[in-house]
KENU-538230 format. One line per 8 residues: number of its first residue (from 1); their letters; for each residue y, x, z of C-alpha. Coordinates in Angstrom, 1 decimal, always signed. Example, Ala and Ser with C-alpha at 12.3 -4.5 7.8 and 13.67 -1.06 7.14 Angstrom:
<tilums>
1 = as = -4.5:+12.3:+7.8 ~ -1.1:+13.7:+7.1
</tilums>
This chain:
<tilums>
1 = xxxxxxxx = +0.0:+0.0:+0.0 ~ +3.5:+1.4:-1.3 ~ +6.5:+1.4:+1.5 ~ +8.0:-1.5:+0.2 ~ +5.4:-3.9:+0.4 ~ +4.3:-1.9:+3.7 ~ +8.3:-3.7:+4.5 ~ +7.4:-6.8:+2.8
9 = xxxxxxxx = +4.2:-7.3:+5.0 ~ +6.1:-6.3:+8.3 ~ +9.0:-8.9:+7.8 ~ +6.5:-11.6:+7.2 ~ +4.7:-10.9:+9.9 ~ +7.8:-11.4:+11.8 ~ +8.9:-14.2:+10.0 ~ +5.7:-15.6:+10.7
17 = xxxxxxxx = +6.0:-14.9:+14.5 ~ +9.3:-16.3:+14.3 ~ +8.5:-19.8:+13.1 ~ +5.2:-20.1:+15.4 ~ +7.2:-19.7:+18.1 ~ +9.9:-21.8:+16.9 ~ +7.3:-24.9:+16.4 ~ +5.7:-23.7:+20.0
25 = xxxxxxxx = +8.9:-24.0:+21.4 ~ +9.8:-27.1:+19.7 ~ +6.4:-29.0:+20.7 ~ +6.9:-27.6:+24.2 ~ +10.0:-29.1:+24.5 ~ +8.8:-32.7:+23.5 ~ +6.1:-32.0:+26.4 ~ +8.7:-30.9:+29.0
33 = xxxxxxxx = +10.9:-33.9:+28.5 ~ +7.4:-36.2:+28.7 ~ +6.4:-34.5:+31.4 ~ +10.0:-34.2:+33.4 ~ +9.9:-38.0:+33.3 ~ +6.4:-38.4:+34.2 ~ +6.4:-36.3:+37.3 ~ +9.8:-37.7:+38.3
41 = xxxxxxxx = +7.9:-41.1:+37.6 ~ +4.8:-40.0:+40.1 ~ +7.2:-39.1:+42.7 ~ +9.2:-42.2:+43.3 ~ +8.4:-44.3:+45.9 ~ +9.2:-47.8:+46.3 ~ +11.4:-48.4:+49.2 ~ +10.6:-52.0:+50.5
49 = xxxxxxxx = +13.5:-52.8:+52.6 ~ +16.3:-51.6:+50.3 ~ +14.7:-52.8:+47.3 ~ +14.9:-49.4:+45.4 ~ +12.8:-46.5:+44.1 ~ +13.8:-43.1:+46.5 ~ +12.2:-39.1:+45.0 ~ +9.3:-38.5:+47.5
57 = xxxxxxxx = +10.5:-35.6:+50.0 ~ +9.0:-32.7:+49.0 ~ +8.3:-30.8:+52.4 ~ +5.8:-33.1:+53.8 ~ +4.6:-31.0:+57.3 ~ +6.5:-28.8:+60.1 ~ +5.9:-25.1:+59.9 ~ +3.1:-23.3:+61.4
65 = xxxxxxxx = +3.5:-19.7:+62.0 ~ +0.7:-17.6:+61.8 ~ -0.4:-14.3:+61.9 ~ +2.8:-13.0:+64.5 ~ +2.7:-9.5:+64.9 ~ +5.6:-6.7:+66.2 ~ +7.9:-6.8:+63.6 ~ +6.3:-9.8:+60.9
73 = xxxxxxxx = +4.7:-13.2:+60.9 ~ +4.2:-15.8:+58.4 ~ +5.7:-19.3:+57.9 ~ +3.4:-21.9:+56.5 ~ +4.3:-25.4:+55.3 ~ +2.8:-28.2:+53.3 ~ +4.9:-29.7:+50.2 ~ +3.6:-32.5:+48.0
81 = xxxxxxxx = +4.3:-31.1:+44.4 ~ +5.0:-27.8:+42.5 ~ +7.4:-26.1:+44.7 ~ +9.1:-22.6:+45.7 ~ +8.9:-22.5:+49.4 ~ +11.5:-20.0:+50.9 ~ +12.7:-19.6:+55.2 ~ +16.4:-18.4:+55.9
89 = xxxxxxxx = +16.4:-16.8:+59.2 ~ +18.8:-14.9:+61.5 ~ +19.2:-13.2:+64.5 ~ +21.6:-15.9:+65.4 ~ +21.2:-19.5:+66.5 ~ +23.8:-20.4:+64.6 ~ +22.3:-18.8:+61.1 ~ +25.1:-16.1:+61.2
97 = xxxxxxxx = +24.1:-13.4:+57.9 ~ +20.7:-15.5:+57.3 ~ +18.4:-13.9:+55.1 ~ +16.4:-16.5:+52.5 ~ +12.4:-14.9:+51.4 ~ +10.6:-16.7:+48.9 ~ +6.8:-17.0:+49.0 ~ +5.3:-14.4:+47.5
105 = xxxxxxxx = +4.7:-10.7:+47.9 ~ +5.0:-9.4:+44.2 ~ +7.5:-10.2:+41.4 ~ +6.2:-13.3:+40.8 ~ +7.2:-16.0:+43.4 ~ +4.6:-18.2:+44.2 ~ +4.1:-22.0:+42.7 ~ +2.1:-24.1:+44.5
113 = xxxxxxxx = +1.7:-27.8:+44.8 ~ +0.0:-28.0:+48.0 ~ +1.0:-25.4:+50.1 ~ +4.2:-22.2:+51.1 ~ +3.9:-18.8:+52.7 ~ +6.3:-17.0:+53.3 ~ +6.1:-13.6:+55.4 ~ +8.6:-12.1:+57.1
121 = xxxxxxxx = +8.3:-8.6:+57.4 ~ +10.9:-5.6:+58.8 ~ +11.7:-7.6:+61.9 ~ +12.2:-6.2:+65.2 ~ +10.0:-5.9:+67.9 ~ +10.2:-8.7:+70.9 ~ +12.8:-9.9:+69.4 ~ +14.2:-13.7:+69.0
129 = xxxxxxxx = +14.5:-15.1:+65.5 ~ +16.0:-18.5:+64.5 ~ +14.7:-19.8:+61.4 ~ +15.1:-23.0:+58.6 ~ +12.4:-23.6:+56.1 ~ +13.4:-25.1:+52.4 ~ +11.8:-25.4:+49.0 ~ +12.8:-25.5:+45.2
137 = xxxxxxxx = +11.2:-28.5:+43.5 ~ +9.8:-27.2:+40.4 ~ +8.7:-29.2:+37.0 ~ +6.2:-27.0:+35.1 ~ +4.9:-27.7:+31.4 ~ +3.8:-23.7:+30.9 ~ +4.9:-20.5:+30.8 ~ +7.9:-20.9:+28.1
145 = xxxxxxxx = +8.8:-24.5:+29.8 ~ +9.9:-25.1:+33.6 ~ +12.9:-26.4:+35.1 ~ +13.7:-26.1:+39.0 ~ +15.4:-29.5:+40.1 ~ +17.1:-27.9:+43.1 ~ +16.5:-26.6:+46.8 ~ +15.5:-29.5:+49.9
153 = xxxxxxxx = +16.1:-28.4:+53.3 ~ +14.3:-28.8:+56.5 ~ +18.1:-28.5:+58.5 ~ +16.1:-28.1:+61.6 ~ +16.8:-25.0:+63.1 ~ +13.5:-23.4:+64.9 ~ +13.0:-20.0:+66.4 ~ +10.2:-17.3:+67.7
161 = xxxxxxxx = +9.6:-14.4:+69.3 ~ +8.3:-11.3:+67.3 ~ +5.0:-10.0:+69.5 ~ +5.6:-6.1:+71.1 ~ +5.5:-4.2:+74.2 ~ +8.7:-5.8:+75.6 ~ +7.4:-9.2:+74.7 ~ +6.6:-12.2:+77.0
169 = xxxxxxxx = +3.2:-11.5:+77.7 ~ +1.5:-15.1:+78.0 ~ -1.0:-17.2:+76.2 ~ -2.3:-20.7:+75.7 ~ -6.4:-20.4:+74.4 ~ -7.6:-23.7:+72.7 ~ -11.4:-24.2:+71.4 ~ -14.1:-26.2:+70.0
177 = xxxxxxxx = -11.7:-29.4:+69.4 ~ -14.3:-30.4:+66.3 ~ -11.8:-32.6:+64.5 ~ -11.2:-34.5:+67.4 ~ -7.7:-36.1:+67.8 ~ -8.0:-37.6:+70.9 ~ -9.0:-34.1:+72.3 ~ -6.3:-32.3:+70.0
185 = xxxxxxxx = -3.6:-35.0:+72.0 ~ -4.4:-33.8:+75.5 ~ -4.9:-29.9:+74.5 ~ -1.3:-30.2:+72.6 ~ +0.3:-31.8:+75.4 ~ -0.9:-28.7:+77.9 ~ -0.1:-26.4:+75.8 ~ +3.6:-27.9:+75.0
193 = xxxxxxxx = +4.2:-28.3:+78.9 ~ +3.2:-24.7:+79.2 ~ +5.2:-23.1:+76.8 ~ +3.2:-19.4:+76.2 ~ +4.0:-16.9:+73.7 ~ +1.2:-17.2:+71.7 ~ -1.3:-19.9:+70.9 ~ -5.2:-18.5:+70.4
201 = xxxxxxxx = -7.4:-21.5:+68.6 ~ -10.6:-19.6:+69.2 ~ -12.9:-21.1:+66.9 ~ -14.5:-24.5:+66.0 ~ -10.9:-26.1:+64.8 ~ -13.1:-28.2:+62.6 ~ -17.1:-29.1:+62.3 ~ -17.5:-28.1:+58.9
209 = xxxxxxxx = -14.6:-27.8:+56.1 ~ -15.3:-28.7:+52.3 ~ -11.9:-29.1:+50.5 ~ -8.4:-27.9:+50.6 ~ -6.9:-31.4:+52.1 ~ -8.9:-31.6:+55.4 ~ -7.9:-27.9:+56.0 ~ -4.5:-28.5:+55.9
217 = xxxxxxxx = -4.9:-32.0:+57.7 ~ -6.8:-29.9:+60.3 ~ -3.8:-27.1:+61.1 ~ -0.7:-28.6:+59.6 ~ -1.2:-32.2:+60.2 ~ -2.8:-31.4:+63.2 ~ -2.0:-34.7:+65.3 ~ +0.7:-37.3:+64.4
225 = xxxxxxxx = +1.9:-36.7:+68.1 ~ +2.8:-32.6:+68.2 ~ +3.7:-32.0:+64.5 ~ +5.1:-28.8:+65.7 ~ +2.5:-27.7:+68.1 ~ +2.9:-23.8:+66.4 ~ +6.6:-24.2:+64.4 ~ +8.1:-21.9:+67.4
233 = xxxxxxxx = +4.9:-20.5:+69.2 ~ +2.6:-19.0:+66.7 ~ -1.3:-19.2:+66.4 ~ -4.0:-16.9:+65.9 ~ -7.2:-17.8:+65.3 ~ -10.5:-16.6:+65.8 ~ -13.8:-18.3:+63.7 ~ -16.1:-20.3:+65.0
241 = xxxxxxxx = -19.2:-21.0:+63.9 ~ -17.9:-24.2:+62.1 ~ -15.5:-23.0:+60.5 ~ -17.8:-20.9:+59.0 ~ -19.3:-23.9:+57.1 ~ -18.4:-26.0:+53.9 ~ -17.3:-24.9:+50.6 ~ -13.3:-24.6:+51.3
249 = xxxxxxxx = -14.7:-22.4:+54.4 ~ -15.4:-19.5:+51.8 ~ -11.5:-19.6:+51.0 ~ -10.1:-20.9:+54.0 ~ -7.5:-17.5:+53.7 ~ -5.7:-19.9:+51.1 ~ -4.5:-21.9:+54.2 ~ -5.1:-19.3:+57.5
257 = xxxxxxxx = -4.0:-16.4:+56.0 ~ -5.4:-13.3:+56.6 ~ -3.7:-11.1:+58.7 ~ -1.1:-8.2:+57.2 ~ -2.8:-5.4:+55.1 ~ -0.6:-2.8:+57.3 ~ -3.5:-3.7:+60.5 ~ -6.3:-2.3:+58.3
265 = xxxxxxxx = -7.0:-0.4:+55.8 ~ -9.8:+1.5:+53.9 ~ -13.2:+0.3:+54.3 ~ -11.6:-2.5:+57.2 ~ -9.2:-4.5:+54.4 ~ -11.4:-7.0:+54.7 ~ -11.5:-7.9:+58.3 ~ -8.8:-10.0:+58.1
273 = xxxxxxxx = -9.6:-12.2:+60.8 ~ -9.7:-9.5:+63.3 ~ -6.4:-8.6:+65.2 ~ -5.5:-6.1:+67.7 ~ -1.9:-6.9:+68.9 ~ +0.6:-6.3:+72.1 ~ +1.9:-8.8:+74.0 ~ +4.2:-7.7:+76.7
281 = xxxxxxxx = +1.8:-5.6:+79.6 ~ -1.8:-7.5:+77.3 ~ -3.2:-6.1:+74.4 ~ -5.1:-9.4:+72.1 ~ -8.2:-8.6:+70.1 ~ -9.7:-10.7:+68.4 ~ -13.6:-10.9:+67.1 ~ -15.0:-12.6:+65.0
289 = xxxxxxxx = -19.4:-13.2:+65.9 ~ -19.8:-15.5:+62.8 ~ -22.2:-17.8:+62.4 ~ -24.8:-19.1:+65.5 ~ -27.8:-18.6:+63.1 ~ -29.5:-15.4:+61.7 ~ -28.9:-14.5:+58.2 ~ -32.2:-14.7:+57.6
297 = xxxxxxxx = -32.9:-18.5:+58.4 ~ -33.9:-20.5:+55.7 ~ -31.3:-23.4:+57.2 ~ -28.5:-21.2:+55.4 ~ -30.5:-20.5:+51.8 ~ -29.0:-17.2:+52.2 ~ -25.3:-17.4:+52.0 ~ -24.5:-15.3:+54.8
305 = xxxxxxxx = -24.6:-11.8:+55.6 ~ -22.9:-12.0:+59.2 ~ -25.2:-8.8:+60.5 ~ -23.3:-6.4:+57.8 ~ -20.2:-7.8:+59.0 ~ -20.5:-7.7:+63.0 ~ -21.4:-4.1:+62.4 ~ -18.1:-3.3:+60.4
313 = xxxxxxxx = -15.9:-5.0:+62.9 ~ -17.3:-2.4:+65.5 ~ -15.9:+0.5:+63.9 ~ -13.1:-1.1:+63.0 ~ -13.2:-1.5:+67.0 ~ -13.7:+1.5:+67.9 ~ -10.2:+2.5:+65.9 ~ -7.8:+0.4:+66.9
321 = xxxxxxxx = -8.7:+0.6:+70.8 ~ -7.5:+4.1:+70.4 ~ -4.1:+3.0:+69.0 ~ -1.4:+3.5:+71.3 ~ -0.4:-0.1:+71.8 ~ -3.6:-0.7:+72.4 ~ -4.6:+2.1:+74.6 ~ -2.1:+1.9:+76.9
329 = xxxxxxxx = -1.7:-1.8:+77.7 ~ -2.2:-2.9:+81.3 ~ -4.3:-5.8:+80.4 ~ -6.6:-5.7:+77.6 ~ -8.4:-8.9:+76.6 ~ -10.7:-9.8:+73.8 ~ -11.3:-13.5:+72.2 ~ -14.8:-14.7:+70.4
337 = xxxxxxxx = -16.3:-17.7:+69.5 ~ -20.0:-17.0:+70.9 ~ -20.2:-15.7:+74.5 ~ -21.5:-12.1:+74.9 ~ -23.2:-12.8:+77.6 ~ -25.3:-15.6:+79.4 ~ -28.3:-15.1:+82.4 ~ -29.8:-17.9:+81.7
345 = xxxxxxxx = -33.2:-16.3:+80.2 ~ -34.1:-19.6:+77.6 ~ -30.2:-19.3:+76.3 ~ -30.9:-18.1:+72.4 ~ -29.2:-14.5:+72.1 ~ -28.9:-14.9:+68.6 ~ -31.6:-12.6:+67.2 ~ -34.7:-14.3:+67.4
353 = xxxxxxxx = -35.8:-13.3:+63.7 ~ -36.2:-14.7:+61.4 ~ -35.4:-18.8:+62.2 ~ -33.4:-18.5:+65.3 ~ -36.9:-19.6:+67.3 ~ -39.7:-18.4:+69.8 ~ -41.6:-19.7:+72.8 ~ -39.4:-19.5:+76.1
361 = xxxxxxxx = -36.0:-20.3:+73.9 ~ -34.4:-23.5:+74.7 ~ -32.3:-23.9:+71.3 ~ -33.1:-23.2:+67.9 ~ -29.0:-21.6:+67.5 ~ -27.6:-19.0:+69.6 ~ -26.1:-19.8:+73.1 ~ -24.5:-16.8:+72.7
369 = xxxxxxxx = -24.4:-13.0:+70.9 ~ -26.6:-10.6:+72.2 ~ -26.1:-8.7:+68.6 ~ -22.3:-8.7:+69.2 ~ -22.6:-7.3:+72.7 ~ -24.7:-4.4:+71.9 ~ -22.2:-3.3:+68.8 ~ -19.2:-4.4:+70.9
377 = xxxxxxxx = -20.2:-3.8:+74.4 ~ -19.7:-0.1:+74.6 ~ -16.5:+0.3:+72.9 ~ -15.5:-2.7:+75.6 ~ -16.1:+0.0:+78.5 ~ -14.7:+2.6:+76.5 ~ -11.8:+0.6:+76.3 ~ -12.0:-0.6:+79.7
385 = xxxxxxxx = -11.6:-4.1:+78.4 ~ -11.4:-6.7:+81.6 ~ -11.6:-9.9:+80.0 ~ -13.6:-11.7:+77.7 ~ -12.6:-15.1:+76.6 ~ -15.3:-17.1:+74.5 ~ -16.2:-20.5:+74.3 ~ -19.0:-22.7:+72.1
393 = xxxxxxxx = -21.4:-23.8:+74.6 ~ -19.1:-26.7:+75.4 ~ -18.8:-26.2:+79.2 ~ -16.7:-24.3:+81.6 ~ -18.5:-20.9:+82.9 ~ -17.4:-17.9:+84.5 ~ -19.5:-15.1:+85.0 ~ -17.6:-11.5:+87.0
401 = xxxxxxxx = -18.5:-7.9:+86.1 ~ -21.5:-6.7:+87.0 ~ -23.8:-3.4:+86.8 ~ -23.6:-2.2:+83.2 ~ -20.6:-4.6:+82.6 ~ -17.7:-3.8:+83.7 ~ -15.7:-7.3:+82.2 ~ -15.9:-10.6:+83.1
409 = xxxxxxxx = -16.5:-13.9:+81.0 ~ -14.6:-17.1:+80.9 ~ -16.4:-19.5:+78.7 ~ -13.9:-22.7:+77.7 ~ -14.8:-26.3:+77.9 ~ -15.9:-28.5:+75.1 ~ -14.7:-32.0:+72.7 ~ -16.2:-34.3:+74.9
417 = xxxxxxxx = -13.7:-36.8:+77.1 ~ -16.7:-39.2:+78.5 ~ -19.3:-36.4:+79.8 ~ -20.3:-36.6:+83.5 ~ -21.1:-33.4:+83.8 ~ -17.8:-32.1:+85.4 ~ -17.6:-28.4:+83.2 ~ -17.9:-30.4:+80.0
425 = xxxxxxxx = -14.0:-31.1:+79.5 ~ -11.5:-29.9:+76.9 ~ -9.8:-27.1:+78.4 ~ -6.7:-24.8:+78.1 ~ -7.2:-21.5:+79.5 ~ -3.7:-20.3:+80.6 ~ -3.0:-16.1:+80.5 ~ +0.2:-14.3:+82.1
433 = xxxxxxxx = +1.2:-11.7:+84.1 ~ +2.8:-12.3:+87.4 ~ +3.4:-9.9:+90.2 ~ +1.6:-6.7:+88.0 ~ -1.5:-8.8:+88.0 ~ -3.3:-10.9:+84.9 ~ -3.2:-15.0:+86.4 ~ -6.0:-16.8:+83.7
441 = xxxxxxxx = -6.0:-20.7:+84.6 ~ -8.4:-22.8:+83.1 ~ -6.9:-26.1:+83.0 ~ -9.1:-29.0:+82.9 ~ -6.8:-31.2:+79.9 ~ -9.0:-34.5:+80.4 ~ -7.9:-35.1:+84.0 ~ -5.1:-33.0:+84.1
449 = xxxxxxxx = -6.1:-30.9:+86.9 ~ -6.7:-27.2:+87.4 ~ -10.5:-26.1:+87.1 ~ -10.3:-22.8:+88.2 ~ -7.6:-19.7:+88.5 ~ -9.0:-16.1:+88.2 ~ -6.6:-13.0:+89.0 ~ -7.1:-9.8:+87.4
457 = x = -5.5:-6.5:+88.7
</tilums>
């Protein structure tokens, strides 16, 4: 082929491009201004008293915040079509020099029409915030055709405390609410009167968890009655079993987040359930002991490989207790699902290969994690860890240190608000330091009385 048609060729090709793109362009159009008027048309409303048709609003829950650390945490909301979620916050209650942070971590702001995120990272260290969440309703066709219809406000100025040695150092421990909003109402209401600096939901939120709605009904719709049970005290939560189960379960980090990629790294950037943070004179660590049955139980039809993972979170352990946040907190306590410990000798420890079974064993799922405790149990006295908090087996316990284990147990109470046996209750287990010493309450939330207050020097 000669130069000129070599030119020819070339400014077809372009004219070619050109024209595609104009009838592209031109089709998308059409489809934008069908589609504009559609979804305008799906989210209007009929108003019954005034007679008149009113835009749904677009921000349909309170904020959660999740995942507090020393200087980050994460803002999570619920809107009901595409939107931009952002949060404009400031170190003054009066939103002096705010700052506004989209969702999204890379140059492309996240879209979603279920759910926003946004993380708030660089903050300071035990250090009040005061915060506003908002969102950008956005009509998308495709990639060449979108038009953003304008910010809605939540005017409702909240705050928080970033976490941090020179933080409050109290907590509120909820478990094993299974979906239940009558138990969820009396748990709330503790925790509300209490007001702690951190909320820890350890494990069994839910009984099992198949789709993206009852997730989100579960921890942002949480009860009609405390709609902003975490928007100022933030939550971190530990699995349970449960949650463990149901399709959504294997992507539940689309809703609970995982926690921040600066906590772990290398072979641990997938533990992001685990956390290992400071709160005033306690250091928090969580575990996670996974599922109650072995991964070799038919029950399961081999989904889970829990054994490969428990053994990971130990060395990821035996790291961060030597971190000096962690090493040189006053108080060091540890939250898990399954108790690492029980002397009852028919409780199922959890290893009974290969179904979970054998003569002398109550239970045919584990009571609680003898596994766990060998991994974990060590690098607990290494630590010199004096407190762990667990919960599952739906009663009240407490067992102290003993010979070859130096911490003590506190099991929390279970869903049930009709049970005659008196440690059955929903519980709140209270943490704070008063006087130099740990004060842990377990408050019994079904008749409102203390069950039992444990001091820890």
């Amino acid at each position: 082929m000669n130069k000129s048609s070599e030119m020819k060729g070339a400014v077809n090709r372009r004219e070619f491009v050109k024209s595609s793109f104009l009838a592209f362009a031109a089709t998308a159009s059409a489809a934008a201004t069908a589609s504009d008027k559609e979804s305008s048309e799906k989210k209007l409303k009929p108003d019954e008293k005034a007679g008149v048709r009113q835009v749904e609003k677009l921000i349909s829950t309170a904020p959660v915040l999740q995942n507090a650390a020393e200087t980050s945490v994460t803002v999570t909301f619920a809107v009901n079509a595409d939107a931009i979620g952002w949060v404009e916050y400031s170190l003054s209650p009066d939103m002096t020099k705010a700052k506004r942070v989209f969702a999204g971590a890379t140059g492309l702001i996240t879209l979603d029409d279920k759910l926003a995120h946004i993380t708030l990272r660089g903050l300071k260290s035990a250090t009040r915030y005061w915060y506003r969440i908002g969102a950008d309703r956005i009509v998308y066709t495709n990639g060449y055709s979108m038009k953003n219809l304008g910010p809605e406000k939540d005017l409702k100025i909240r705050s928080f405390m970033t976490l941090g040695c020179e933080a409050k150092g109290s907590f509120c421990v909820m478990n094993d609410t299974h979906d239940r909003k009558d138990v969820l109402d009396k748990v709330l209401s503790k925790i509300a009167s209490i007001k702690p600096a951190a909320i820890i939901w350890n494990g069994d939120a839910t009984n099992v968890t198949e789709t993206k709605e009852h997730a989100i009904d579960m921890f942002l719709r949480t009860h009609k009655k405390h709609p902003e049970y975490a928007s100022e005290t933030p939550l971190m939560f530990v699995n349970g079993n449960h949650d463990l189960r149901g399709r959504f379960a294997r992507t539940m980090n689309e809703l609970l987040l995982f926690r921040e990629p600066s906590e772990r790294s290398g072979e641990y950037f997938d533990l992001g359930r685990n956390f290992a943070q400071r709160l005033g004179d306690i250091a928090l660590i969580g575990m996670d002991t996974g599922e109650d049955k072995l991964d070799t139980n038919k029950y399961f039809a081999g989904l889970f490989q829990m054994q490969a993972y428990r053994e990971k979170q130990a060395r990821w352990l035996a790291q961060v207790i030597e971190e000096p946040a962690i090493k040189t907190a006053k108080f060091k306590v540890v939250f898990c699902h399954i108790p690492l410990f029980d002397p009852d000798p028919s409780a199922n420890p959890g290893d009974l290969a290969p179904n979970d079974t054998a003569p002398g064993y109550k239970n045919n799922w584990a009571s609680w994690q003898r596994t766990c405790s060998k991994l974990w149990g060590p690098l607990f006295e290494r630590a010199g860890i004096q407190l762990v908090i667990a919960a599952h087996q739906h009663r009240v316990s407490y067992y102290a240190p003993a010979e070859g284990r130096s911490w003590a147990q506190i099991v929390g109470g279970g869903c049930s608000l009709t049970s005659t046996n008196p440690a059955c209750v929903p519980t709140v287990i209270e943490g704070s330091v008063k006087d130099g010493k740990l004060s842990v309450v377990i408050h019994d939330v079904r008749n409102d009385k203390v069950f039992a207050e444990y001091s820890f020097a």
